[in-house]
Backbone and ligand atoms as CSV (ligand in chain L), in Angstrom:
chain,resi,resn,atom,element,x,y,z
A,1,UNK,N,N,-142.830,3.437,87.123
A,1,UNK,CA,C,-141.791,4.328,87.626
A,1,UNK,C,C,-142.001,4.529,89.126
A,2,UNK,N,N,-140.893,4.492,90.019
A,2,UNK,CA,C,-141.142,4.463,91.587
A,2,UNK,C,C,-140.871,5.765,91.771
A,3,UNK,N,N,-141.944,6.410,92.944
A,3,UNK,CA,C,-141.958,7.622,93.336
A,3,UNK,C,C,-140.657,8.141,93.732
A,4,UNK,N,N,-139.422,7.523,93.897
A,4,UNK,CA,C,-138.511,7.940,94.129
A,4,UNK,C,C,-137.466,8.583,92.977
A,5,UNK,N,N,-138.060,7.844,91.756
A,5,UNK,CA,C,-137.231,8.457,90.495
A,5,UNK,C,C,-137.819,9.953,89.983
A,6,UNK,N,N,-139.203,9.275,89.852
A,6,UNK,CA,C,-140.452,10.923,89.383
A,6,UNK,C,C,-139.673,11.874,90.192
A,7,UNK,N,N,-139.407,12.133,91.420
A,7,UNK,CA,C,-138.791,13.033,92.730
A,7,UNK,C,C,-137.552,13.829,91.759
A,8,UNK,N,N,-136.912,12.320,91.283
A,8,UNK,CA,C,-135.302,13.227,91.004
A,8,UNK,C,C,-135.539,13.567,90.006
A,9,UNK,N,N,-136.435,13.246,88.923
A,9,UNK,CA,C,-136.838,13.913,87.480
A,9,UNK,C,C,-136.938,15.341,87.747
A,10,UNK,N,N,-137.762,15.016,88.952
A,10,UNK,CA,C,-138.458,16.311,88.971
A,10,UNK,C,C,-137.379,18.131,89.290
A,11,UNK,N,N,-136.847,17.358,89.998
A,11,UNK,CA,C,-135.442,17.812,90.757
A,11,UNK,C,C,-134.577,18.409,89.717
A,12,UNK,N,N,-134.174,17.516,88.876
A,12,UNK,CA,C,-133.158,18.136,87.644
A,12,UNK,C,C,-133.719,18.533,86.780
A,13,UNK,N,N,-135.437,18.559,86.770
A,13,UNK,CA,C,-135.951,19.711,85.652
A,13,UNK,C,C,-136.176,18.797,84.303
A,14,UNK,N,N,-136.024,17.691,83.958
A,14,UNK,CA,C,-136.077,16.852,82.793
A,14,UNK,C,C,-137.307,17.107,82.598
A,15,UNK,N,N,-138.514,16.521,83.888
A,15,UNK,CA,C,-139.579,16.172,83.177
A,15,UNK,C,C,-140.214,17.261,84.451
A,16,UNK,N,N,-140.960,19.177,83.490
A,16,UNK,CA,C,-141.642,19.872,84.239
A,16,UNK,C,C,-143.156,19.721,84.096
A,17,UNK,N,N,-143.821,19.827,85.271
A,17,UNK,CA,C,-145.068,20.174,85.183
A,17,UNK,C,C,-145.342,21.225,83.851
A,18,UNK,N,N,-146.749,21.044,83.631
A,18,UNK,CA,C,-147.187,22.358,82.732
A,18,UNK,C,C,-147.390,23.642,83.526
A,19,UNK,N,N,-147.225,24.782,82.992
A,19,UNK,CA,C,-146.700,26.007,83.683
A,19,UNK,C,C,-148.725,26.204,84.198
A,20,UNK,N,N,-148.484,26.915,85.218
A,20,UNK,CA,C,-149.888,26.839,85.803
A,20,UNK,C,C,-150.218,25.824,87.095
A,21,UNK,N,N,-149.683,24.557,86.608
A,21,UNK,CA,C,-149.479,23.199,87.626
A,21,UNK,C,C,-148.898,23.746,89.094
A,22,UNK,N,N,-149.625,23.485,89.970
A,22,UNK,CA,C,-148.845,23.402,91.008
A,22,UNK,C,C,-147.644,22.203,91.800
A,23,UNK,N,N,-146.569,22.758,91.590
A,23,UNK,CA,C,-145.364,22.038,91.548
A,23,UNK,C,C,-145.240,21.145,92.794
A,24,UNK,N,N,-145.315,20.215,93.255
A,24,UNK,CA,C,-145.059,19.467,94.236
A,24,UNK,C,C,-143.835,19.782,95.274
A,25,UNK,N,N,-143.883,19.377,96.581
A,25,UNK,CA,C,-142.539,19.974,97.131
A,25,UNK,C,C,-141.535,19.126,97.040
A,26,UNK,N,N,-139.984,19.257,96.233
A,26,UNK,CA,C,-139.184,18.021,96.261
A,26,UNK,C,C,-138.164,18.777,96.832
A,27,UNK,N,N,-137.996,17.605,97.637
A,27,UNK,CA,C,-136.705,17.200,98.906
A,27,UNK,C,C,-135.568,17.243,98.146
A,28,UNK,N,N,-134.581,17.682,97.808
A,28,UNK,CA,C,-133.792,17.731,97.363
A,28,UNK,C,C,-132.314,16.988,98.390
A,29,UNK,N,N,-131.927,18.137,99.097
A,29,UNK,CA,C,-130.863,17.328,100.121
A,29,UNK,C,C,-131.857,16.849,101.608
A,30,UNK,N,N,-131.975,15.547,101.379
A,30,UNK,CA,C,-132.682,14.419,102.156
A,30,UNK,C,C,-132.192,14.975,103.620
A,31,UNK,N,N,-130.472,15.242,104.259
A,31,UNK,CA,C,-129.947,15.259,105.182
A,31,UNK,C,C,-130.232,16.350,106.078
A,32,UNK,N,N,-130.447,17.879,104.966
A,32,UNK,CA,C,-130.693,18.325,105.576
A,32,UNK,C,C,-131.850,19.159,105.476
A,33,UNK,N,N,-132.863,18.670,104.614
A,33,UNK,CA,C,-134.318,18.408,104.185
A,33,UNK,C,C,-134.071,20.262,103.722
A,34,UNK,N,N,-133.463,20.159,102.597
A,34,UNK,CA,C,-134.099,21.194,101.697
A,34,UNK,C,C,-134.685,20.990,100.423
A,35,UNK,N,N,-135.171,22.143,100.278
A,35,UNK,CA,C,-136.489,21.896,99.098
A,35,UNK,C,C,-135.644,22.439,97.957
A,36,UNK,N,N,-135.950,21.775,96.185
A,36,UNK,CA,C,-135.631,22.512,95.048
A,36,UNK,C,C,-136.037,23.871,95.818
A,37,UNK,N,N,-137.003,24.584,95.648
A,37,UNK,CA,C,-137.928,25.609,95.487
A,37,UNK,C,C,-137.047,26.589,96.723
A,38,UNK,N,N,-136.234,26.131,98.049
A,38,UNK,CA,C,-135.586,26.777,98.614
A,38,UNK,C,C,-134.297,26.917,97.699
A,39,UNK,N,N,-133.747,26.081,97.326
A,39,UNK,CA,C,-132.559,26.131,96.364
A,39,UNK,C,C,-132.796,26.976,95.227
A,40,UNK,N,N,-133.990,26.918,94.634
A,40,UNK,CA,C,-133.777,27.992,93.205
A,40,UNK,C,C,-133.850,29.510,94.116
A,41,UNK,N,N,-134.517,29.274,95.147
A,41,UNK,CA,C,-134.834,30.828,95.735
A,41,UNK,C,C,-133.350,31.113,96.212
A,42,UNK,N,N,-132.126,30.470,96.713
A,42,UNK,CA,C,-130.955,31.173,97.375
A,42,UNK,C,C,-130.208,31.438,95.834
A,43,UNK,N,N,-130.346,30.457,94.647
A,43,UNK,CA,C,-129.850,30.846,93.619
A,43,UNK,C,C,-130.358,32.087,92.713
A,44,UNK,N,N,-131.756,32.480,92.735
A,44,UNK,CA,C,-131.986,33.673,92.725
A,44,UNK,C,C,-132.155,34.775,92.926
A,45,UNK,N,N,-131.207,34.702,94.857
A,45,UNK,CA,C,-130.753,35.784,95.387
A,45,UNK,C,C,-129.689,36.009,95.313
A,46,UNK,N,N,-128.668,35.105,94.806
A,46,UNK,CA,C,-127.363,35.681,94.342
A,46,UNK,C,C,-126.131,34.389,94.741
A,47,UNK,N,N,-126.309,33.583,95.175
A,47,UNK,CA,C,-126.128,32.413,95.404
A,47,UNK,C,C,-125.786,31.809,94.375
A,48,UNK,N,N,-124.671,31.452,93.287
A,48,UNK,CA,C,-124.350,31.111,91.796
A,48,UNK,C,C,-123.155,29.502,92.158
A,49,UNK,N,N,-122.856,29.357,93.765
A,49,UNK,CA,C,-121.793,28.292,93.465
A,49,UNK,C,C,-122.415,27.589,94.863
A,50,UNK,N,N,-121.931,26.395,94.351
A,50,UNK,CA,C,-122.461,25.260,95.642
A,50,UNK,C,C,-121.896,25.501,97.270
A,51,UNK,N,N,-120.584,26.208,97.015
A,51,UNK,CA,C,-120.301,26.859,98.261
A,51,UNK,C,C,-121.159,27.853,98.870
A,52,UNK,N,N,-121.796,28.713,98.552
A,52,UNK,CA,C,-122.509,29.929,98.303
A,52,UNK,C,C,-124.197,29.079,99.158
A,53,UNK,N,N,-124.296,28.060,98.337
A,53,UNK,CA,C,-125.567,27.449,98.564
A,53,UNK,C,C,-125.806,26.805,99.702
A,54,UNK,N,N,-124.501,26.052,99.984
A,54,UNK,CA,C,-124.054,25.346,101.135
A,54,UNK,C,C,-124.133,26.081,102.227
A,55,UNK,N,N,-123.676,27.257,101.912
A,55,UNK,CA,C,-123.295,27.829,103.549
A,55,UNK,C,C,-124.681,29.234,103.666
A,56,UNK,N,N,-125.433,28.654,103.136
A,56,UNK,CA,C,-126.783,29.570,103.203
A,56,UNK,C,C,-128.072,28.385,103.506
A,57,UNK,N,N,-127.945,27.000,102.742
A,57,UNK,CA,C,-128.941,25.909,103.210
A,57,UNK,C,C,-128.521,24.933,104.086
A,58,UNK,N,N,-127.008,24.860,104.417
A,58,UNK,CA,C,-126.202,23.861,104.647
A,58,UNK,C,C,-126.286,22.354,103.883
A,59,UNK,N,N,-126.771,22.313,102.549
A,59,UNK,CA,C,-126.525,21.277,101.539
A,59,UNK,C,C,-125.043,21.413,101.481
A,60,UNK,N,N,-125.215,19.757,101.099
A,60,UNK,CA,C,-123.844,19.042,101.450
A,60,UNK,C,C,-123.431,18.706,102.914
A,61,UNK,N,N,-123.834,19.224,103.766
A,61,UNK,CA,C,-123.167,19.039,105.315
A,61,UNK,C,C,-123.608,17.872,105.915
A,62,UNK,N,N,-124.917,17.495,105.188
A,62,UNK,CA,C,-125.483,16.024,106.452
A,62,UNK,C,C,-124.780,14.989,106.214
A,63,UNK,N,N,-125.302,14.443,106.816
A,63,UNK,CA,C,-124.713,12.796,107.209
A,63,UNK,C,C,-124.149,12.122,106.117
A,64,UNK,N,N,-124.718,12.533,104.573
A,64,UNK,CA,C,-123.582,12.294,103.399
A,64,UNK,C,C,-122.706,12.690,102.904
A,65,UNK,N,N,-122.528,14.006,103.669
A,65,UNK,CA,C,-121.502,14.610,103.096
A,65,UNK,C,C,-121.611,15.213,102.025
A,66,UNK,N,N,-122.739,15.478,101.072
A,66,UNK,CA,C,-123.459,16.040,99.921
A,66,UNK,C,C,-123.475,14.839,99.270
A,67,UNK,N,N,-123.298,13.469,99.003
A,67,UNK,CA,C,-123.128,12.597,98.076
A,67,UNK,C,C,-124.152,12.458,97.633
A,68,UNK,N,N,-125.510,12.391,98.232
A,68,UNK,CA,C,-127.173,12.427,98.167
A,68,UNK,C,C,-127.434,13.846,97.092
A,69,UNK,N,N,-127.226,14.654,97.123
A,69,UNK,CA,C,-127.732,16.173,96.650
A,69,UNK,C,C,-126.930,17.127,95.655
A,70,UNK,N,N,-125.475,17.421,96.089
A,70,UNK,CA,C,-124.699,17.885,95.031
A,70,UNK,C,C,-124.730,18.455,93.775
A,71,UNK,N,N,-124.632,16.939,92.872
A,71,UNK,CA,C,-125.205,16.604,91.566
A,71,UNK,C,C,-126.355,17.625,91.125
A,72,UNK,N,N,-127.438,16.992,91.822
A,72,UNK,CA,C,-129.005,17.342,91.388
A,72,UNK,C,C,-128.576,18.977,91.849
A,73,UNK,N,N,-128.120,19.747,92.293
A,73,UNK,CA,C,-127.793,21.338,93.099
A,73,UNK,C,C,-127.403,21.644,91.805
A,74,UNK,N,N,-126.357,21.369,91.604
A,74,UNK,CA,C,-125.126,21.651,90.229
A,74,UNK,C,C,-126.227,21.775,88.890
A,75,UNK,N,N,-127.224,20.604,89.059
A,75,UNK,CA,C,-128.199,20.884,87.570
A,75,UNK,C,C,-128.770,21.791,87.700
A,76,UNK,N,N,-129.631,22.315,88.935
A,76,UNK,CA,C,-130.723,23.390,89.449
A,76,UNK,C,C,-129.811,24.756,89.035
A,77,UNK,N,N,-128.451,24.325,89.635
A,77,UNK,CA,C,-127.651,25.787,89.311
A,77,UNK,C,C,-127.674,25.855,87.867
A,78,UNK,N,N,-127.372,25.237,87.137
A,78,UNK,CA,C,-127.212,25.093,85.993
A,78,UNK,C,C,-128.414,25.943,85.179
A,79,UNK,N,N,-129.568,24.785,85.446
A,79,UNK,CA,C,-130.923,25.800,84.719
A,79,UNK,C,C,-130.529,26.882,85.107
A,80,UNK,N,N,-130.786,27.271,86.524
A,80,UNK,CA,C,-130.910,28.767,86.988
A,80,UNK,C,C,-129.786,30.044,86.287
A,81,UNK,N,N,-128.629,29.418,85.917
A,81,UNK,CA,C,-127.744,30.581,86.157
A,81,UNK,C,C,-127.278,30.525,84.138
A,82,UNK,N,N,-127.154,29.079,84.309
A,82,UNK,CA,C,-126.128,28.890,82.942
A,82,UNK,C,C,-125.148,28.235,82.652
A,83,UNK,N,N,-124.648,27.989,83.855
A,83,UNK,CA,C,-123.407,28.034,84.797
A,83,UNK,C,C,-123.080,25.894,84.163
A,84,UNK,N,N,-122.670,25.640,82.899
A,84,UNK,CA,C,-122.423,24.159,83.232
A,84,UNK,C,C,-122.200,23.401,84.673
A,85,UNK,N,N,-122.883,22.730,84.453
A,85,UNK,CA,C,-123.126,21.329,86.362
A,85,UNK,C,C,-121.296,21.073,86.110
A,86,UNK,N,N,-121.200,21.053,84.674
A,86,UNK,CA,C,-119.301,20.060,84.761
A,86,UNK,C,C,-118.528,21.334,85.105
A,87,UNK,N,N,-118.893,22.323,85.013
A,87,UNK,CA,C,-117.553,23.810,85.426
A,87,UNK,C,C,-118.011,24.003,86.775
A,88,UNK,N,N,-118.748,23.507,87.614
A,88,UNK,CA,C,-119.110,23.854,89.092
A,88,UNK,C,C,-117.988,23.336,90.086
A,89,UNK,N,N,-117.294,24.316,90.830
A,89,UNK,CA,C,-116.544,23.339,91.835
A,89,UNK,C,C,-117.330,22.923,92.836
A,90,UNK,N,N,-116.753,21.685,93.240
A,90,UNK,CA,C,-117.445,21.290,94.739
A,90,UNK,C,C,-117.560,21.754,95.806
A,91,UNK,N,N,-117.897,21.874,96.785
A,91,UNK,CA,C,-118.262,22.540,98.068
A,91,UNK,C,C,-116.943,21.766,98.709
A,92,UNK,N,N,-115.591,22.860,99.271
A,92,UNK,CA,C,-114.504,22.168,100.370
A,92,UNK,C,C,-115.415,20.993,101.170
A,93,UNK,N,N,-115.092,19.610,101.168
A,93,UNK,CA,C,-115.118,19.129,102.667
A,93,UNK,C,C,-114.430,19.352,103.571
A,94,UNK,N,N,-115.425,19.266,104.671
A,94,UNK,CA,C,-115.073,19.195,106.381
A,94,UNK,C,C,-115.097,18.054,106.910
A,95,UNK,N,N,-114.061,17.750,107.555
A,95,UNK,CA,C,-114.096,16.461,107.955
A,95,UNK,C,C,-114.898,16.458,109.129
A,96,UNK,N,N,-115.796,15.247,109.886
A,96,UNK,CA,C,-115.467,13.992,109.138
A,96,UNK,C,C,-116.225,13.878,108.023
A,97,UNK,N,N,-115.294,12.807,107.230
A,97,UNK,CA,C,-115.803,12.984,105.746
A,97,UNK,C,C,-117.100,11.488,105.554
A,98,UNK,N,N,-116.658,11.068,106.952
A,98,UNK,CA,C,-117.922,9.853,107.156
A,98,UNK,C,C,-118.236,10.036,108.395
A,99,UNK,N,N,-119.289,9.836,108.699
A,99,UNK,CA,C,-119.854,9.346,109.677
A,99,UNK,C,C,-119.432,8.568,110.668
A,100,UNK,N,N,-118.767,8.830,112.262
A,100,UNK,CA,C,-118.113,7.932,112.799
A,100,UNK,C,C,-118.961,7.877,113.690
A,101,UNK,N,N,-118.899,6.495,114.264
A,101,UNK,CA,C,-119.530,6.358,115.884
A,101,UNK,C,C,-118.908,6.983,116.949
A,102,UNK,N,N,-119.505,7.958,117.714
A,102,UNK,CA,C,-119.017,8.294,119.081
A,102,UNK,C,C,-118.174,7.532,119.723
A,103,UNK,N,N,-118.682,6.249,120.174
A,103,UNK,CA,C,-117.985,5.127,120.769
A,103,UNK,C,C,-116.479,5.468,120.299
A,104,UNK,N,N,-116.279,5.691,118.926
A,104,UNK,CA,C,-114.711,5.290,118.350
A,104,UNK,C,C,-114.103,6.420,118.741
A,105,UNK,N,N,-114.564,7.377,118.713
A,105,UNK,CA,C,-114.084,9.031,119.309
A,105,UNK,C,C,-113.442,8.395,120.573
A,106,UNK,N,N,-114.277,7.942,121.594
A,106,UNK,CA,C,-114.275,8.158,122.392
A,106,UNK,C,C,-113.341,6.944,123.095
A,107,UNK,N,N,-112.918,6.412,121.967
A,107,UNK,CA,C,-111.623,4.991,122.738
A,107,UNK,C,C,-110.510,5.424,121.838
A,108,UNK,N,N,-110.362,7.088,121.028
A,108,UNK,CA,C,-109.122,7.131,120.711
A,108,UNK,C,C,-107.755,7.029,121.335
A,109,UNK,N,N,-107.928,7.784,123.125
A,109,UNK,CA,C,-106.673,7.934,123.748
A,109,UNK,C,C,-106.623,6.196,124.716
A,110,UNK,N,N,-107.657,5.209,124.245
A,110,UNK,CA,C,-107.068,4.373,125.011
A,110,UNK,C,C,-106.099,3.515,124.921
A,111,UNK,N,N,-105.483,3.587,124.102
A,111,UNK,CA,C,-104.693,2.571,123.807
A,111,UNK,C,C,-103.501,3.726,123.824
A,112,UNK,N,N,-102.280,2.811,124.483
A,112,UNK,CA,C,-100.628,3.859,125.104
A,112,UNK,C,C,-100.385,4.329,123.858
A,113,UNK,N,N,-100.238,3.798,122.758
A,113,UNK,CA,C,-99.511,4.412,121.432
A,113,UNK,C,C,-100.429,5.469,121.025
A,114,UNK,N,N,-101.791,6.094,121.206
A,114,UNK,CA,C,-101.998,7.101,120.776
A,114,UNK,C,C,-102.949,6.571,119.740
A,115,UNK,N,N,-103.122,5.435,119.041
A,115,UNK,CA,C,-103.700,5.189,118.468
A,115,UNK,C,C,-105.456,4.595,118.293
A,116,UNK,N,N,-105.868,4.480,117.317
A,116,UNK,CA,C,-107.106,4.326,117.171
A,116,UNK,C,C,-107.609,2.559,118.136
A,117,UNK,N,N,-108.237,2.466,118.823
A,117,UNK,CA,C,-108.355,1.326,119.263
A,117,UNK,C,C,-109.448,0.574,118.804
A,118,UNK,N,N,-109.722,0.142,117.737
A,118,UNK,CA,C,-110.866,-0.409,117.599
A,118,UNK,C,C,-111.204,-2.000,117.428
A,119,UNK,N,N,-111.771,-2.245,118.574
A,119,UNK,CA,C,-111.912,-3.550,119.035
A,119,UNK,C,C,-113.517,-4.155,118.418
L,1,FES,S1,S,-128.498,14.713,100.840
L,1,FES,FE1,FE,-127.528,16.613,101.056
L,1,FES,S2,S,-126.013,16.286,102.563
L,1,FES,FE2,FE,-126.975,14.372,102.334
């Protein structure tokens, strides 16, 4: 098993340490390097929806757009609250909804029609 799966096991709670164990720290949203252990703590201050979570850890906002983290949030909420991962709404996106290069920003007004110029 590659250390990268054990991580997300660990993450959605499938497979827990024995109680006593000291829990390892898992990365949960990679983007914007939060921890489960910060996530169960905003969900056990009152924090019950991914919006709620989002705009207290800023999960979901990095560079994926939550596509990395979400999911695994929605299960954590889940243990924590009760709350089914499938009845969770998603966190609104903000655009951009990808990742653009500066460069392209920045050759929008060159072209006369207003349009995107990408050469
Ligand atoms: S992993 Fe959470 S926003 Fe990318």
């Amino acid at each position: 098993m590659s250390k990268k799966s054990s991580r997300a096991r660990n993450a959605t709670g499938v497979k827990r340490p024995a109680s006593g164990v000291k829990r390892p720290v898992t990365t949960v949203c990679r983007c914007e390097e939060a921890t489960e252990q910060e996530i169960r703590q905003a969900i056990r201050a009152g924090h019950h929806s991914l919006e709620e979570i989002k705009r207290v850890l800023r999960t979901g906002m990095g560079h994926c757009q939550g596509r990395g983290c979400l999911r695994i949030i929605a299960r954590i909420v889940q243990e924590e609250t009760g709350i089914p991962a499938s009845e969770q709404k998603m966190p609104m996106p903000r655009p951009p909804l990808k990742p653009l290069p500066l460069g392209m920003l920045g050759r929008w007004q060159d072209d006369e029609r207003g349009t995107m110029n990408d050469e």
